[in-house]
Structures are given as structure tokens and as C-alpha cells.
C-alpha positions as CSV (number, residue, x, y, z in Angstrom):
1,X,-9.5,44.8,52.8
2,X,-12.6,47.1,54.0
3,X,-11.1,47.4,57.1
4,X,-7.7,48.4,55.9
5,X,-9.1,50.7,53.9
6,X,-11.3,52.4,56.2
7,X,-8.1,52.6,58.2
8,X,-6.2,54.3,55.5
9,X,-8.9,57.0,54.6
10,X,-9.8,57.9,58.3
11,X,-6.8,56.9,60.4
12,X,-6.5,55.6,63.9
13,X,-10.2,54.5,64.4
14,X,-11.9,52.2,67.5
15,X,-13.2,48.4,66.0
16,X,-17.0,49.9,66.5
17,X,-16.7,52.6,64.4
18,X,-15.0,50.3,61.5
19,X,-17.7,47.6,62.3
20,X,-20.5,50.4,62.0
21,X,-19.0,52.4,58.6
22,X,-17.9,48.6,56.6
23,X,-20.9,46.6,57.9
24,X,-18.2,44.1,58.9
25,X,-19.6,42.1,62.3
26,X,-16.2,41.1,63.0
27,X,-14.5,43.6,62.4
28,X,-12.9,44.0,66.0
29,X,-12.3,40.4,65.6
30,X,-10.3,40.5,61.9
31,X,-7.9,43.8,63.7
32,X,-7.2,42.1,67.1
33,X,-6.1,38.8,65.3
34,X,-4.5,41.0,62.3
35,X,-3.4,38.0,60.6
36,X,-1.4,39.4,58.2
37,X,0.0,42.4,60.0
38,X,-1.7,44.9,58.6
39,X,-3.3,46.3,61.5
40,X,-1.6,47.8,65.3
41,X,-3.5,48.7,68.5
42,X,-2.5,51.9,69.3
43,X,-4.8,52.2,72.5
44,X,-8.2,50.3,74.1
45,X,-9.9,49.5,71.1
46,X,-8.3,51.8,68.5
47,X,-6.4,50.4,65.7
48,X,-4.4,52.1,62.8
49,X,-3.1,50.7,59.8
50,X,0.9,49.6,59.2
51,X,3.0,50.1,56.6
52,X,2.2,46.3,55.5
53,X,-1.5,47.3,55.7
54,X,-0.4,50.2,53.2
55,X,1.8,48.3,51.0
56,X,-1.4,45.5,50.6
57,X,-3.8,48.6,49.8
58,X,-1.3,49.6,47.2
59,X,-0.7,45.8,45.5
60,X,-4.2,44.8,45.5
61,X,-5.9,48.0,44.8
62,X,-7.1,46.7,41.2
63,X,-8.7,43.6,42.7
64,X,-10.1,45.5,45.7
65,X,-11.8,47.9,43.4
66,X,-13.3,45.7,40.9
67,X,-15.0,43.5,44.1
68,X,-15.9,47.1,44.7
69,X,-18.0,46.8,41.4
């Protein structure tokens, strides 16, 4: 969710600058594998978020904040 969400406030970003701004160590890791299909390469390294990323921001956005807490 960090990830996405760094996605969604900063757009297209490269895996070391998410890993550097979320403290996430694998964070390259979680957006090359994107799981879920939240995340796209859009070139070497740089990622942006999908509107399945978005619509997963939007439904969990109460739980994601109060983790937040």
C-alpha cells in the first residue's frame, strides 16, 4: 500500500526512489512482481500506478490510514 500510494501522490517514479521515500527494501521487488496488478513499468526501472492500483487506494483507504496511526 506505501508503494501505491507514493505512486499515486508523485506519479511515474524509479523503484529507488520509492525504496528511499517508503523505507520499503523491496520495494523494486513488490512493483516488478505487482502481484495484484496495481503497478506497470512504464520504462527501465520506473513504475506508475494502474487504475486497479487506484481503485485499491480508494477501497482500502480507511484501513491504510488507521495502520497509518
Amino acid at each position: 500500500m506505501r508503494c501505491a500510494r507514493h505512486l499515486s501522490d508523485h506519479g511515474p517514479s524509479k523503484a529507488y526512489v520509492i525504496h528511499q521515500a517508503t523505507g520499503i527494501a523491496r520495494a523494486r521487488r513488490i512493483l516488478y512482481s505487482d502481484h495484484y496488478g496495481w503497478f506497470e513499468r512504464v520504462d527501465r526501472g520506473i513504475y506508475r500506478l494502474t487504475p486497479a492500483g487506484e481503485q485499491a487506494l480508494e477501497r482500502f483507504a480507511g484501513q491504510f490510514a488507521e495502520a497509518a496511526e
